[in-house]
C-alpha positions as a printed Julia matrix, in Angstrom:
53×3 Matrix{Float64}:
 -15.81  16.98  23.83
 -12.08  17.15  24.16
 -11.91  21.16  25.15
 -14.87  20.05  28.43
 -12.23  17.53  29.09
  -9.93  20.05  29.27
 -11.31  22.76  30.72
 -12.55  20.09  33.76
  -8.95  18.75  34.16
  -7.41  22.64  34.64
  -5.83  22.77  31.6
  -7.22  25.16  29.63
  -8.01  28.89  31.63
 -10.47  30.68  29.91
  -9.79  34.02  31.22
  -6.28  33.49  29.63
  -7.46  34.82  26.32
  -8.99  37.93  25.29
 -11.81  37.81  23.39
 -12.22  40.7   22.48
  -9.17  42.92  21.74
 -10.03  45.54  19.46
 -11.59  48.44  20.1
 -14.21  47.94  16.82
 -14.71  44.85  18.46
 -15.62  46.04  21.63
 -18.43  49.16  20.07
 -19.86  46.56  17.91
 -20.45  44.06  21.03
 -21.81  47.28  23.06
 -24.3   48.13  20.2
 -25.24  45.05  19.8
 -25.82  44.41  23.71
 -27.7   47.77  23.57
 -30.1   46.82  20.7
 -30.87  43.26  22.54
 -31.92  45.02  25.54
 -34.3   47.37  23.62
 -35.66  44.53  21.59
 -36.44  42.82  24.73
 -37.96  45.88  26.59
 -40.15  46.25  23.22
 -41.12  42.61  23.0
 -41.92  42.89  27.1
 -43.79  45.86  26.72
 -46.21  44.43  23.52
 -46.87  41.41  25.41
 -48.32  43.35  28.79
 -50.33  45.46  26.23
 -51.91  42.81  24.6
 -53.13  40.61  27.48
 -54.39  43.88  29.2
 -56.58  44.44  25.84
């Protein structure tokens, strides 16, 4: 509860930090963005399938 407090008061900025700083870092957040979205285009497309059956 103490960092809300902070962050409502002004004290904390979070676009101070980077979060992510590394380049590894930054492919394994892309690949793991990309996956999501095909996971969620597969899931979509299974459910439209099904209720059209």
């Amino acid at each position: 509860m103490r960092i809300l407090e902070e962050l409502w008061y002004g004290n904390i900025e979070p676009t101070e930090y980077d979060t992510i700083a590394c380049k590894e870092c930054k492919e394994v957040l892309r690949l793991i963005t990309r996956n999501e979205e095909k996971r969620k285009r597969f899931i979509i497309d299974r459910i439209v399938r099904l209720q059209l059956l």
